[in-house]
N, CA, C and O atoms as CSV, one atom per row, in Angstrom:
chain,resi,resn,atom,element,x,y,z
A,1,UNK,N,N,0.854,-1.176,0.000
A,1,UNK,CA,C,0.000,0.000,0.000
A,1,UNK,C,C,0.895,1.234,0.000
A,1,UNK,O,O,1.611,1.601,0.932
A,2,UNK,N,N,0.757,1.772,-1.095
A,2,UNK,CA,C,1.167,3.661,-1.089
A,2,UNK,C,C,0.901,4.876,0.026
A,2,UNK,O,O,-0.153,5.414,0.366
A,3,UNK,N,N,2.304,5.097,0.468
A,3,UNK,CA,C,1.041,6.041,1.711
A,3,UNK,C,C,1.360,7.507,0.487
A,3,UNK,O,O,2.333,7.789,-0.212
A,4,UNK,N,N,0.165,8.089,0.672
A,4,UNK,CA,C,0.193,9.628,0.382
A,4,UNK,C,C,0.036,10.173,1.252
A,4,UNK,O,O,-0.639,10.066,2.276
A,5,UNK,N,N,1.227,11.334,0.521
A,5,UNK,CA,C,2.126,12.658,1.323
A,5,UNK,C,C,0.848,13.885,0.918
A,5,UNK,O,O,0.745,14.338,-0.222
A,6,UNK,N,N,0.097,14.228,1.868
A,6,UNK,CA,C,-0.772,15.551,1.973
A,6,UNK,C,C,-0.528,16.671,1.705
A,6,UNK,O,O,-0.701,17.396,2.685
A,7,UNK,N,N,-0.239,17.126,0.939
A,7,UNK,CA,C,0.115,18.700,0.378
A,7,UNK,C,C,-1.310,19.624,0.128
A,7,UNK,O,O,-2.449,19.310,-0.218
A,8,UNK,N,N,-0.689,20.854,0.465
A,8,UNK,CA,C,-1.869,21.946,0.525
A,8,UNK,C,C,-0.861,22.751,-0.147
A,8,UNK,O,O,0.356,22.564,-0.135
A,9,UNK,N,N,-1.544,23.713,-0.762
A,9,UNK,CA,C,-0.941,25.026,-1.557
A,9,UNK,C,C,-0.900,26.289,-0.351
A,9,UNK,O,O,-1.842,26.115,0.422
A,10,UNK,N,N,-0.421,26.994,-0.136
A,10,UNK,CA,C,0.109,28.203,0.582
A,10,UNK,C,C,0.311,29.356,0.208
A,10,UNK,O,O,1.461,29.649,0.534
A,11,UNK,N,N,-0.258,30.313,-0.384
A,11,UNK,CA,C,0.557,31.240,-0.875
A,11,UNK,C,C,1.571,30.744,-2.136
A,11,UNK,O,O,2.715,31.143,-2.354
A,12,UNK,N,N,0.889,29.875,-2.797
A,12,UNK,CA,C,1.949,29.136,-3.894
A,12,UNK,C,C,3.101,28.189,-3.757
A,12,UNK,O,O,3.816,27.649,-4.601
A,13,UNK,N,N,3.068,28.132,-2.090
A,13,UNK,CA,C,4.397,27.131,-1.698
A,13,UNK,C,C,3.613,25.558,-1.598
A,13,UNK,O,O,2.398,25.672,-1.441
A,14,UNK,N,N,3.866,24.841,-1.631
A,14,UNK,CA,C,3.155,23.376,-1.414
A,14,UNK,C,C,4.150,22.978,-0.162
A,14,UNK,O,O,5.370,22.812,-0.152
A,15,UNK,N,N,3.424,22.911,0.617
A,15,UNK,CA,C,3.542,21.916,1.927
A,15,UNK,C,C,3.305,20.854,2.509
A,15,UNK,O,O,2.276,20.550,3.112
A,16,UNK,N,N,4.209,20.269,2.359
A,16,UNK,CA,C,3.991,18.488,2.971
A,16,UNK,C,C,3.940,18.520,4.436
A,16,UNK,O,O,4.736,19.189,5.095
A,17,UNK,N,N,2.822,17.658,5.056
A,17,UNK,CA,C,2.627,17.270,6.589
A,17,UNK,C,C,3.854,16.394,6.995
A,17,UNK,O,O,3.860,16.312,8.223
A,18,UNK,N,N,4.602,15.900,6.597
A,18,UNK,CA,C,5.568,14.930,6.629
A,18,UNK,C,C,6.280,16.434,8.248
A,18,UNK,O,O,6.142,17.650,8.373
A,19,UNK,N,N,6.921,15.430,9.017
A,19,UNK,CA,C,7.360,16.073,10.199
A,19,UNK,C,C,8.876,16.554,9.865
A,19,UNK,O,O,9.526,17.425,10.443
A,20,UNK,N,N,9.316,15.598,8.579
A,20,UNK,CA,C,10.686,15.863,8.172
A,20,UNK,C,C,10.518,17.324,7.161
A,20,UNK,O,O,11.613,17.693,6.737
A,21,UNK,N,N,9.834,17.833,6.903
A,21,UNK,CA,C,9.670,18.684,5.669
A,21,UNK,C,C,9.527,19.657,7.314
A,21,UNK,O,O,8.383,20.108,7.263
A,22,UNK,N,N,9.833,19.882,7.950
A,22,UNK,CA,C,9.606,21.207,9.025
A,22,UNK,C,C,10.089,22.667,8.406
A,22,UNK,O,O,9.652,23.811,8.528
A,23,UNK,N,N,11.254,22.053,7.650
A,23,UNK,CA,C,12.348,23.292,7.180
A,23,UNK,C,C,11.327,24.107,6.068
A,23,UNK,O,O,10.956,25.279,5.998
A,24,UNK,N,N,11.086,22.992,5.304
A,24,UNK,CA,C,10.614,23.862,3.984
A,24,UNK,C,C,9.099,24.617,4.540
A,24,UNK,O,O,8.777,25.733,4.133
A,25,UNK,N,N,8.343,23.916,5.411
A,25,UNK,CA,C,7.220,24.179,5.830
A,25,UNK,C,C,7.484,26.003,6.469
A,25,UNK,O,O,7.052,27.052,5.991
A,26,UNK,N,N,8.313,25.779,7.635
A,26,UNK,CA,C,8.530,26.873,8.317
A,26,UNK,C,C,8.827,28.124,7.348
A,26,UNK,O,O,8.116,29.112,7.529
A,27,UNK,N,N,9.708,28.177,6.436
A,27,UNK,CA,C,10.465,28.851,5.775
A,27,UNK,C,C,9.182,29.673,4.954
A,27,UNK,O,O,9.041,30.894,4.883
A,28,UNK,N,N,8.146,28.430,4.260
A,28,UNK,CA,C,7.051,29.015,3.386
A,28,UNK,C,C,6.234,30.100,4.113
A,28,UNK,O,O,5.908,31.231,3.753
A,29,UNK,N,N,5.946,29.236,5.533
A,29,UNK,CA,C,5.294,30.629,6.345
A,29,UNK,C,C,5.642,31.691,6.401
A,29,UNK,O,O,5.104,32.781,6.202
A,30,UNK,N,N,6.798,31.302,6.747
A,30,UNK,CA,C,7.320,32.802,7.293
A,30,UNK,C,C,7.707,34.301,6.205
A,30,UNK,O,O,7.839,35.502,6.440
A,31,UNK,N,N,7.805,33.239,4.663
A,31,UNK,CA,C,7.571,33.990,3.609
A,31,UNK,C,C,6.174,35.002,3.550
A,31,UNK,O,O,5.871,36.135,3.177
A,32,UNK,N,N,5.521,33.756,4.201
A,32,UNK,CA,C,4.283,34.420,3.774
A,32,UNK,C,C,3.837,35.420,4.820
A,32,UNK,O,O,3.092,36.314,4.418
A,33,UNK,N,N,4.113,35.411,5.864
A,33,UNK,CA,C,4.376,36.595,6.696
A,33,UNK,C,C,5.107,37.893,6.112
A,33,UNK,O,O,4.845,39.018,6.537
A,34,UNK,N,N,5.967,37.668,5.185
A,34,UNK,CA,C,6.709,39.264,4.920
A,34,UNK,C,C,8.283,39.139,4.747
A,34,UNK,O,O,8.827,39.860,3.910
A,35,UNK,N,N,9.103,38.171,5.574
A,35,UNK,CA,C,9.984,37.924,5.966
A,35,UNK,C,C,11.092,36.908,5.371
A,35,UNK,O,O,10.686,35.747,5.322
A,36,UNK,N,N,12.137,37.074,5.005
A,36,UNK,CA,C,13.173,36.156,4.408
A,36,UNK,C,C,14.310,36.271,5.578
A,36,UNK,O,O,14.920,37.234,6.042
A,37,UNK,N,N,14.328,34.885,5.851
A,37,UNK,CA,C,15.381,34.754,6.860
A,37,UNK,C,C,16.949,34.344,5.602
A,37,UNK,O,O,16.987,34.458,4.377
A,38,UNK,N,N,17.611,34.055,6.196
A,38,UNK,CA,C,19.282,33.180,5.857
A,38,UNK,C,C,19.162,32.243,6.652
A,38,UNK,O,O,18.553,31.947,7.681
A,39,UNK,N,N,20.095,31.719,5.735
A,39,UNK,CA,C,20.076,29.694,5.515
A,39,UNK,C,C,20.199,29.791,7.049
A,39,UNK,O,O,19.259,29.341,7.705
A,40,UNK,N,N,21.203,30.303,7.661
A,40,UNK,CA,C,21.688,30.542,8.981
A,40,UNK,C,C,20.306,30.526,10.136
A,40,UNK,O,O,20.024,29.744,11.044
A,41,UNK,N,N,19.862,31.347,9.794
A,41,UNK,CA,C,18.949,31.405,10.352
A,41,UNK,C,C,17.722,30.735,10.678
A,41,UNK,O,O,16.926,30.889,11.605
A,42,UNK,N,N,17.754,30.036,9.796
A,42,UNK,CA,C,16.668,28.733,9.414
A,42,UNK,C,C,17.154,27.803,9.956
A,42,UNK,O,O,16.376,27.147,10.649
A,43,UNK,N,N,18.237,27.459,9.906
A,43,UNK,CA,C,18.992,26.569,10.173
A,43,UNK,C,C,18.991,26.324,12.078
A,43,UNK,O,O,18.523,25.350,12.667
A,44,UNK,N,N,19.628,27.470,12.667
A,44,UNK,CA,C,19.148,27.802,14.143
A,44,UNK,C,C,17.420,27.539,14.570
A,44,UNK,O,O,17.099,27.108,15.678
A,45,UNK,N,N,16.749,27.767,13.848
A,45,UNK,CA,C,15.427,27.133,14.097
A,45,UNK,C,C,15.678,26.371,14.494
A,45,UNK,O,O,15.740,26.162,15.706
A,46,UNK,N,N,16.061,25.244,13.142
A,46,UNK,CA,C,15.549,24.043,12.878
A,46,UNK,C,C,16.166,23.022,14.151
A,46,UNK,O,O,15.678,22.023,14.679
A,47,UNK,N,N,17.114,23.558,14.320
A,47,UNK,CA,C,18.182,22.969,15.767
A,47,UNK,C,C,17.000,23.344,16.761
A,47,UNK,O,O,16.171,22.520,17.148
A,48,UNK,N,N,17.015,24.530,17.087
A,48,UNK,CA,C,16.197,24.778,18.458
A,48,UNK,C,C,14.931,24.500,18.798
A,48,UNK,O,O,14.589,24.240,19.951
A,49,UNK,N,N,14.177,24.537,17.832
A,49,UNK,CA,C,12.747,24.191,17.949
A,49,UNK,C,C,12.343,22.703,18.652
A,49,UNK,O,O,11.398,22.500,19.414
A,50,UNK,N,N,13.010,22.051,18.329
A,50,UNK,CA,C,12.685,20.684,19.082
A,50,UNK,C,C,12.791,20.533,20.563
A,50,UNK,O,O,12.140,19.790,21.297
A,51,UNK,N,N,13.987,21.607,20.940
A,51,UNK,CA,C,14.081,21.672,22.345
A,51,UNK,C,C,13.071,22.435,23.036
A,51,UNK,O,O,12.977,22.387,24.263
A,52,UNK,N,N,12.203,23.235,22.217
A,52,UNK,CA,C,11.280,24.068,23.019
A,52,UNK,C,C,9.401,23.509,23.159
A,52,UNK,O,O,8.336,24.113,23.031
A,53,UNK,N,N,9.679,22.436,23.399
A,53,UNK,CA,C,8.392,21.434,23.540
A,53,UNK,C,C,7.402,22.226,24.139
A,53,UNK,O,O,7.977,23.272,24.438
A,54,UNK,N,N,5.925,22.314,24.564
A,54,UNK,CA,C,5.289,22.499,25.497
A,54,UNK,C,C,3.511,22.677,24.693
A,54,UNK,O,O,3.124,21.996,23.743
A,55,UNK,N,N,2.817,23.597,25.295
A,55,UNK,CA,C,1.890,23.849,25.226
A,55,UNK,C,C,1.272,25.147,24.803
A,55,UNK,O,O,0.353,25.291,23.997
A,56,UNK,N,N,1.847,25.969,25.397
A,56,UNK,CA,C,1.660,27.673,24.817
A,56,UNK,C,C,2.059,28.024,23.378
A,56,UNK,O,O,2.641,27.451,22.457
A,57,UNK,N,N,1.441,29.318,23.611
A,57,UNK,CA,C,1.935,29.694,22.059
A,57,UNK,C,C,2.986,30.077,21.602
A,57,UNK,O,O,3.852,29.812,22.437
A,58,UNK,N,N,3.381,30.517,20.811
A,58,UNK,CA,C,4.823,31.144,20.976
A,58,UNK,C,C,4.600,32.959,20.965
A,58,UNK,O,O,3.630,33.476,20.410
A,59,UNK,N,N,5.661,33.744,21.664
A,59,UNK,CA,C,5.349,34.636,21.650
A,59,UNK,C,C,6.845,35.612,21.662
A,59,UNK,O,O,7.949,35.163,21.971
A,60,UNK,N,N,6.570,36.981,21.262
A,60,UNK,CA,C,8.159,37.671,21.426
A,60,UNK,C,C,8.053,38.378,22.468
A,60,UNK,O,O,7.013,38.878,22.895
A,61,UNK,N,N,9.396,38.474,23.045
A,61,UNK,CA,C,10.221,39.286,24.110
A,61,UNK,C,C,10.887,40.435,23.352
A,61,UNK,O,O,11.061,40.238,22.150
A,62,UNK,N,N,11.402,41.936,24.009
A,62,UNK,CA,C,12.310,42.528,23.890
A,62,UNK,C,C,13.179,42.133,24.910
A,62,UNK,O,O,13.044,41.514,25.965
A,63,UNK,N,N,13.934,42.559,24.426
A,63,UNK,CA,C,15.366,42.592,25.708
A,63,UNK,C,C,16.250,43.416,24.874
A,63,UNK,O,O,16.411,43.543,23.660
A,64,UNK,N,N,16.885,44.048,26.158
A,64,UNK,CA,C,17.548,45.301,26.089
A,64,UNK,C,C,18.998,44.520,25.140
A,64,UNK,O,O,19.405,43.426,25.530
A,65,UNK,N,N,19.358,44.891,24.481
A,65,UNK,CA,C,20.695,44.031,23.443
A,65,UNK,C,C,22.155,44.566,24.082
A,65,UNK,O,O,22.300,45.738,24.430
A,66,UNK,N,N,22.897,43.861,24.159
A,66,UNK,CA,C,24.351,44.223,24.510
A,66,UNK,C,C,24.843,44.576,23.257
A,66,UNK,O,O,26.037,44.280,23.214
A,67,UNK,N,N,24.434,45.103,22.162
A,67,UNK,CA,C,25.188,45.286,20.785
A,67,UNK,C,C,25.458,47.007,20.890
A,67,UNK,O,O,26.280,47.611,20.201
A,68,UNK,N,N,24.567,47.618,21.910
A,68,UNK,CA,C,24.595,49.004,21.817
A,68,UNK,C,C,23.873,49.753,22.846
A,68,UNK,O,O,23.193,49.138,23.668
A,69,UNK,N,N,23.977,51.222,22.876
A,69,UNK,CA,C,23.340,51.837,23.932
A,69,UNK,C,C,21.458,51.889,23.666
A,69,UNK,O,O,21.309,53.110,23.609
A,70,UNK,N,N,20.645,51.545,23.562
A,70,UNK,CA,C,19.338,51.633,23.353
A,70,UNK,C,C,19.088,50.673,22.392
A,70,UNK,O,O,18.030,50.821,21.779
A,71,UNK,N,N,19.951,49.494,22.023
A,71,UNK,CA,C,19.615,48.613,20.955
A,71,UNK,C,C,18.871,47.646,21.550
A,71,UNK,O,O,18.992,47.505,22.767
A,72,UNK,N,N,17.738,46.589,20.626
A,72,UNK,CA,C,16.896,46.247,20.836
A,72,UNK,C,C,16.926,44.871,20.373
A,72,UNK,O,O,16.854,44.661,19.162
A,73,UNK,N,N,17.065,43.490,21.552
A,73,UNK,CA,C,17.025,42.429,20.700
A,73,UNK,C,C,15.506,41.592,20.889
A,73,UNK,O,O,15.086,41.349,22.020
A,74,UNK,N,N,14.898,41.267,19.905
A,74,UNK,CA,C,13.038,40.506,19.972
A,74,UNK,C,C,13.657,39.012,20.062
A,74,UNK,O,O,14.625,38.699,19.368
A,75,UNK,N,N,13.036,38.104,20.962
A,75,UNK,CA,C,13.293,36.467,20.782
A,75,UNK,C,C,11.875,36.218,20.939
A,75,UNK,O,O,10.902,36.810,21.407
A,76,UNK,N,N,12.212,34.746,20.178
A,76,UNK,CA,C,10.574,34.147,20.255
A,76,UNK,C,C,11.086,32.836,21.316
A,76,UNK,O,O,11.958,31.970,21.396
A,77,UNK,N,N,9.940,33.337,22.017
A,77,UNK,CA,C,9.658,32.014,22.934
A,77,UNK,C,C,8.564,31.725,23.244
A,77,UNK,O,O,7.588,32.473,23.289
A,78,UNK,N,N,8.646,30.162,23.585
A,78,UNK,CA,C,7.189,29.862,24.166
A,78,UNK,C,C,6.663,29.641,25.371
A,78,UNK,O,O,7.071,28.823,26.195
A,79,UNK,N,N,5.536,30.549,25.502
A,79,UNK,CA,C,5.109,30.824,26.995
A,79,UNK,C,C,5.948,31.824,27.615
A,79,UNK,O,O,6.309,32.944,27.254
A,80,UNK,N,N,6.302,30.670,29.309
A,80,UNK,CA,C,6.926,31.508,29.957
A,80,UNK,C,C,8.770,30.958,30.273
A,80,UNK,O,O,9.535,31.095,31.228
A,81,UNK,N,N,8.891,30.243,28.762
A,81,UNK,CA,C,10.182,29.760,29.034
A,81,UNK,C,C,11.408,30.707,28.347
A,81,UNK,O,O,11.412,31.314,27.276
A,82,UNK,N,N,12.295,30.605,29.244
A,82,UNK,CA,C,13.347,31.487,28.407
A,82,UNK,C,C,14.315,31.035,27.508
A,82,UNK,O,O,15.200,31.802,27.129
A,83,UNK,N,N,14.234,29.597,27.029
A,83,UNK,CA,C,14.537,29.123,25.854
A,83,UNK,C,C,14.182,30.095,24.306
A,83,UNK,O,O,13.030,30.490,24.127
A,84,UNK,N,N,15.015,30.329,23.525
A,84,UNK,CA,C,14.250,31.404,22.298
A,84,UNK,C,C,14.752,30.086,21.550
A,84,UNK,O,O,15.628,29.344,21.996
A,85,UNK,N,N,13.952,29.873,20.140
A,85,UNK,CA,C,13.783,29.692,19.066
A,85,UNK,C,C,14.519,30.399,18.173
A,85,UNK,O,O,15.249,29.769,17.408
A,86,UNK,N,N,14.462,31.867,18.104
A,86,UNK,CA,C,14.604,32.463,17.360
A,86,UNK,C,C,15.084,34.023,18.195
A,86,UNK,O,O,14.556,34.492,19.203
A,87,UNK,N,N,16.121,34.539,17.480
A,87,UNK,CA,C,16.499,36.137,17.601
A,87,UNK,C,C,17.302,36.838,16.914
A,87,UNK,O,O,18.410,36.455,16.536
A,88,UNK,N,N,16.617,38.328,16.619
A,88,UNK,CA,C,17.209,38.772,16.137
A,88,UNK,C,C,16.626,40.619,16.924
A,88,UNK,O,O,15.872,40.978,17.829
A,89,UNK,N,N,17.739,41.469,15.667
A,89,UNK,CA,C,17.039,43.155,16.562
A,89,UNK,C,C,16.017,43.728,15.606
A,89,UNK,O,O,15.667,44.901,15.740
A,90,UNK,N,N,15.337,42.682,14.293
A,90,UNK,CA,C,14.049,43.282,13.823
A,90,UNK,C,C,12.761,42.433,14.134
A,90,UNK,O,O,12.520,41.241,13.945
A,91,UNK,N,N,12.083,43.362,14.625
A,91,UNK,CA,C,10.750,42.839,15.578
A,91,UNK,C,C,9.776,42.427,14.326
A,91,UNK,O,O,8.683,41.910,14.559
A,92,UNK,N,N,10.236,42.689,12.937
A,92,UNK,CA,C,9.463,42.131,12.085
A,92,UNK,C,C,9.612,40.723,11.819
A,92,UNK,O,O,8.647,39.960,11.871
A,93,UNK,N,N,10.632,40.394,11.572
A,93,UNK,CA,C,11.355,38.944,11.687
A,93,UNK,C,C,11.019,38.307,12.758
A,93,UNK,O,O,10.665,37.134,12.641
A,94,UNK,N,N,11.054,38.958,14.103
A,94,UNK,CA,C,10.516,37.982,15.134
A,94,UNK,C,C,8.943,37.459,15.010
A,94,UNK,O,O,8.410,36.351,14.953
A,95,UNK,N,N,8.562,38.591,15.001
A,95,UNK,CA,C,7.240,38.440,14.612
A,95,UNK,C,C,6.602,37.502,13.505
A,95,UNK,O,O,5.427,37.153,13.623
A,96,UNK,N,N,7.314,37.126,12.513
A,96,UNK,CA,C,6.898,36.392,11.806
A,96,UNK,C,C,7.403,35.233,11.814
A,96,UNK,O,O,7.115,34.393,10.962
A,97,UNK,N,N,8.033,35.075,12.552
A,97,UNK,CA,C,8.545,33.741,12.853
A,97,UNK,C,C,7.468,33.022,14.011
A,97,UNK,O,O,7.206,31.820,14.016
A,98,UNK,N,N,7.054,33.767,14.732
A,98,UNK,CA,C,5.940,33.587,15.954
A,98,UNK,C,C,4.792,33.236,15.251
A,98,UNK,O,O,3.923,32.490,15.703
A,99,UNK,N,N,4.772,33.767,14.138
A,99,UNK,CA,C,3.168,33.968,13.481
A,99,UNK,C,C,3.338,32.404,12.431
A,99,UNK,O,O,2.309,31.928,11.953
A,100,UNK,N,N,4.455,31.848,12.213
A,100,UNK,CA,C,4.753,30.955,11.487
A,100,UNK,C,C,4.697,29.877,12.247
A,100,UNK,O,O,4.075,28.957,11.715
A,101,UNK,N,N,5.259,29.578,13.649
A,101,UNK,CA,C,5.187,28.746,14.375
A,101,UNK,C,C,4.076,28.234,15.051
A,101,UNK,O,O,3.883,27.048,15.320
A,102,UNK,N,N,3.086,29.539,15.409
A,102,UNK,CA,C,2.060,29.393,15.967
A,102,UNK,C,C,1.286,28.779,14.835
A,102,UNK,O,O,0.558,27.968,15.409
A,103,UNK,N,N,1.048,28.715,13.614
A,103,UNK,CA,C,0.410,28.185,12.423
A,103,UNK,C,C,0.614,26.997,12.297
A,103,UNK,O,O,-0.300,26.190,12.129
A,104,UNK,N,N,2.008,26.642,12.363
A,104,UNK,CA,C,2.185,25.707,11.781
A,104,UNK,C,C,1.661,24.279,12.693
A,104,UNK,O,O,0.973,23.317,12.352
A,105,UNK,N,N,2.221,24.580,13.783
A,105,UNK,CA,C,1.352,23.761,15.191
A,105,UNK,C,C,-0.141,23.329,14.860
A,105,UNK,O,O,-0.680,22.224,14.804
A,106,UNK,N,N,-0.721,24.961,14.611
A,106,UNK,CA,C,-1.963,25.080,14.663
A,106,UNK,C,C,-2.658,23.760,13.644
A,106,UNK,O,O,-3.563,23.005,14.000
A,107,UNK,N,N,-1.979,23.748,12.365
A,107,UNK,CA,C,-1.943,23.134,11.538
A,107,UNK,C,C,-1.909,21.379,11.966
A,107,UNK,O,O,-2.756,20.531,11.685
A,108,UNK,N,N,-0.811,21.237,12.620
A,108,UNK,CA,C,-0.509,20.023,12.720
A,108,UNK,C,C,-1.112,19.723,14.243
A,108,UNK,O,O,-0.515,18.942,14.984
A,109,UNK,N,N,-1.942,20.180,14.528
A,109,UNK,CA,C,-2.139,19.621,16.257
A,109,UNK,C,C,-0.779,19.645,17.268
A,109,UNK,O,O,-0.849,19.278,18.441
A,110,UNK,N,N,0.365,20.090,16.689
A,110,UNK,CA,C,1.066,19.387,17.753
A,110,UNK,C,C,1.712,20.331,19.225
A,110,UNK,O,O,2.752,20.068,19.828
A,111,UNK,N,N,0.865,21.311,19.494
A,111,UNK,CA,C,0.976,21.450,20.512
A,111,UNK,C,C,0.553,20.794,21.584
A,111,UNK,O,O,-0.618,20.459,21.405
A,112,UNK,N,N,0.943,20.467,22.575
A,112,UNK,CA,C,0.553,19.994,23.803
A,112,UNK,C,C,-0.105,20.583,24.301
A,112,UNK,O,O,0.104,21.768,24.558
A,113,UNK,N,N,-1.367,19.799,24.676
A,113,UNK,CA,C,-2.850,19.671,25.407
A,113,UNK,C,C,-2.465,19.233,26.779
A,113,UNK,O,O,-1.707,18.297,27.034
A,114,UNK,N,N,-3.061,20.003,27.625
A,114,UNK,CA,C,-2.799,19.305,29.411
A,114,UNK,C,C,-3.500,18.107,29.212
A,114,UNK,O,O,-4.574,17.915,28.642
A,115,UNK,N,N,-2.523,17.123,29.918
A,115,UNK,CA,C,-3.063,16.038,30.461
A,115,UNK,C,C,-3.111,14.951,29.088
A,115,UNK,O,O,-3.682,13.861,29.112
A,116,UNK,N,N,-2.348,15.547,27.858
A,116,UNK,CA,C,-1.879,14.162,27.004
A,116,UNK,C,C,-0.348,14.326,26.780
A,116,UNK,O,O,0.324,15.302,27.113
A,117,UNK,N,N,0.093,13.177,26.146
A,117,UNK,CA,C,1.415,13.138,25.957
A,117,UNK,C,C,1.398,12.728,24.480
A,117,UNK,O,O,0.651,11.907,23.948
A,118,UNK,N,N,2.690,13.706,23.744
A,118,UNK,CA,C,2.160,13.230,22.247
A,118,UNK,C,C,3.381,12.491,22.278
A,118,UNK,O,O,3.270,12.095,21.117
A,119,UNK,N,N,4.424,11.997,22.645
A,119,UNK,CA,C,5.391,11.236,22.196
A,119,UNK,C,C,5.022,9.609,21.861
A,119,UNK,O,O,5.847,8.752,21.544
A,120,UNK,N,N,3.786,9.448,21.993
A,120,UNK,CA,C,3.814,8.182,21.208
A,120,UNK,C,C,4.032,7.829,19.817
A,120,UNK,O,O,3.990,6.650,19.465
C-alpha cells in the first residue's frame, strides 16, 4: 500500500505534513508573513525548535541588546520559558517567525494539550 504525502498550496508554496519537511514548511510561512530569513537562520530554528516542547503559544520578548546603547534584541519564545527559538534586533522577523510557528502547530495539532502526551 502507497502512503500519500498531503500537500496543501500556501501562498503558492506546497507543503507536505511529513514532520521531516519542518524546514521547507517553516520557511514558506514565514515567507508568507513578509519575511526572508538566511540559511543561517533557518537553520538555528531548525536545531532549536525541538528543544522548546510544550503547550503555549509562541510569543516575542524585547530585551535590552548588549550590541549598543538603546539597541533592541526581539526572541521568540514559548510561553513563559526562556529558551528562544529564534532572535534577532528586527521585531518584524521575530514576529513572523511567531506567526509561522504558531500556524504551523496550529496546523498540525502538535501542541501539547494538558493532560496528554504526544510522544507516542
Amino acid at each position: 500500500m502507497a502512503v500519500v504525502e498531503q500537500v496543501e498550496a500556501v501562498g503558492g508554496h506546497h507543503m507536505s505534513h511529513e514532520p521531516s519537511d519542518f524546514p521547507n514548511r517553516f520557511r514558506a510561512h514565514v515567507e508568507l508573513q513578509g519575511a526572508i530569513l538566511s540559511p543561517e537562520e533557518l537553520s538555528r530554528v531548525g536545531e532549536c525548535y525541538p528543544r522548546c516542547r510544550g503547550k503555549d503559544h509562541w510569543d516575542v520578548r524585547e530585551y535590552a541588546s548588549v550590541t549598543g546603547v538603546g539597541a533592541r534584541e526581539y526572541r521568540v519564545v514559548r510561553g513563559t520559558s526562556t529558551l528562544d527559538v529564534y532572535r534577532t534586533t528586527e521585531r518584524e522577523h521575530a514576529s513572523a517567525v511567531r506567526a509561522a510557528l504558531n500556524e504551523l502547530e496550529l496546523q498540525d495539532g502538535r501542541t501539547e494539550k494538558p493532560g496528554q502526551n504526544n510522544d507516542s
